[in-house]
N, C-alpha and C positions, 0 to 999 in steps of 0.2 A: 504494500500500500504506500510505501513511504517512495516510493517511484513514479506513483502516483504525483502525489503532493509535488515534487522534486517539477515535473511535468508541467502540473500547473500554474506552479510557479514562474516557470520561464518561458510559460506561454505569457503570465502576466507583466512578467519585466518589457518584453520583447513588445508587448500592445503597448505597454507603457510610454516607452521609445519614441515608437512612434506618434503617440499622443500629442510629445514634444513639439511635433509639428503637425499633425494633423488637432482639429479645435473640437472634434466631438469627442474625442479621448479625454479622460482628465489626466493625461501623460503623466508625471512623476505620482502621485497619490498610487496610481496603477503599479509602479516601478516597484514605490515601497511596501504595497499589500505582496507583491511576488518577493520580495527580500527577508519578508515577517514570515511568509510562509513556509521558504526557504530553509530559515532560523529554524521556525519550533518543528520541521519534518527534522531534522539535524539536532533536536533536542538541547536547540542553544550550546551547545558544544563549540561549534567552528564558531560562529557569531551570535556575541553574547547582548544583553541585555544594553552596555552601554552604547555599545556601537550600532543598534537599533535606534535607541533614543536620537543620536548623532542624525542621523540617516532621519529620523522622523525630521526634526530639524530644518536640515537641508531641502525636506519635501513641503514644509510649511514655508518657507523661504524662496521657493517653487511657484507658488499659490500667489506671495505676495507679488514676485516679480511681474509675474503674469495680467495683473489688475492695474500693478503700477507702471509698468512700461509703456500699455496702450494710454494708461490717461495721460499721462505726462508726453506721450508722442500728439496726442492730441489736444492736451491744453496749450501746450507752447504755441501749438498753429491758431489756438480760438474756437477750437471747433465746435457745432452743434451736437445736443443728445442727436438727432436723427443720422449725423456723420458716425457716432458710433456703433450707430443701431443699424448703418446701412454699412459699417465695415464688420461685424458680426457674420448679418447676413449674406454680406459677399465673399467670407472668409468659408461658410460652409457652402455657398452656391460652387464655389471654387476648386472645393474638393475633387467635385464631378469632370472637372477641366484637368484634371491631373496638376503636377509642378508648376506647370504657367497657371493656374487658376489658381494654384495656391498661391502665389507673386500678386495674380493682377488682380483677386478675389476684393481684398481689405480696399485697396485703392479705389477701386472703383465703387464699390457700397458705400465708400465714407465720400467720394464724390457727389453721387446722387445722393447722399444722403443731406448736404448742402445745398446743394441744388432743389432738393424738394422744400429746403428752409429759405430759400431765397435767396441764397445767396448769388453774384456773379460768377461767370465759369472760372475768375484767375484765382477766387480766393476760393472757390471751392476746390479747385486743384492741389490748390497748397495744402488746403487742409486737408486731402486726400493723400498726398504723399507724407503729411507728416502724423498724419494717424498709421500711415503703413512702416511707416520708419520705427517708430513704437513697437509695433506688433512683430513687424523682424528682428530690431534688438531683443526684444522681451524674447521673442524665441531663440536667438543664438543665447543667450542665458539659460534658457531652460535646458538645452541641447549641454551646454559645460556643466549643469548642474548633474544632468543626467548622469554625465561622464565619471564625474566626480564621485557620485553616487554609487555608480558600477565599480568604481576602481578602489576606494575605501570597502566595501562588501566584499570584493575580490582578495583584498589584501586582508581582511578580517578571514575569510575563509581558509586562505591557504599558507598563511601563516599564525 
């Protein structure tokens, strides 16, 4: 059974991951439930209790980035609630578009989504690229937190 668990596990890291970058995952939360699972199939032996907390941590730190990088990509340009409700939405319409939808997803929801507030196409632009700039930093963050993640578990594991 514990082959099992082991299994599940690294189906959930791996969904995790990809979370990271895809927006209907909640990526690292996912990472850390396969890391937990991990542990106690391992009977906390290889990774123990503090270095789970650590790892919890880093997956709340995860959370925040995530929430803070869009607004602060989007407050510095002024943007409207409907810019980020229309880079939301562009972000998962995007998914369906593969790589380039996930690129051009945010930018263009957070365009119309000024656009629908009234605003003119130059400032809605701006604020469309810098709600996206947000949403990529915030995700190259999540991506090194990932990393980070895997490689502190890694080294709790095999040494």
């Amino acid at each position: 059974m514990q082959i099992v668990y082991y299994v599940i596990a690294g189906i959930l890291i791996l969904a995790g991951v990809a979370g990271t970058i895809l927006p209907a995952l909640p990526g690292l939360p996912l990472v850390f439930a396969g890391m937990v699972l991990a542990a106690w199939a391992g009977g906390f032996e290889e990774v123990g209790v503090g270095m789970l907390v650590l790892l919890g941590i880093l997956t709340l730190l995860s959370i925040a980035v995530d929430f803070l990088a869009t607004a602060m990509g989007a407050k510095r340009v002024g943007a409207s609630r409907l810019a980020l409700v229309g880079a939301v939405i562009g972000t998962f319409v995007g998914i369906f578009f593969g790589f380039i939808g996930l690129l051009a997803g945010p930018f263009i929801g957070a365009l119309a989504g000024e656009l629908l507030h009234g605003r003119h196409v130059g400032r809605a632009t701006r604020v469309g690229f810098g709600t996206w700039m947000g949403i990529f930093f915030g995700t190259v963050l999540k991506i090194g937190l990932a990393f980070a993640m895997l490689g502190l578990f890694a080294f709790a594991w095999f040494f």
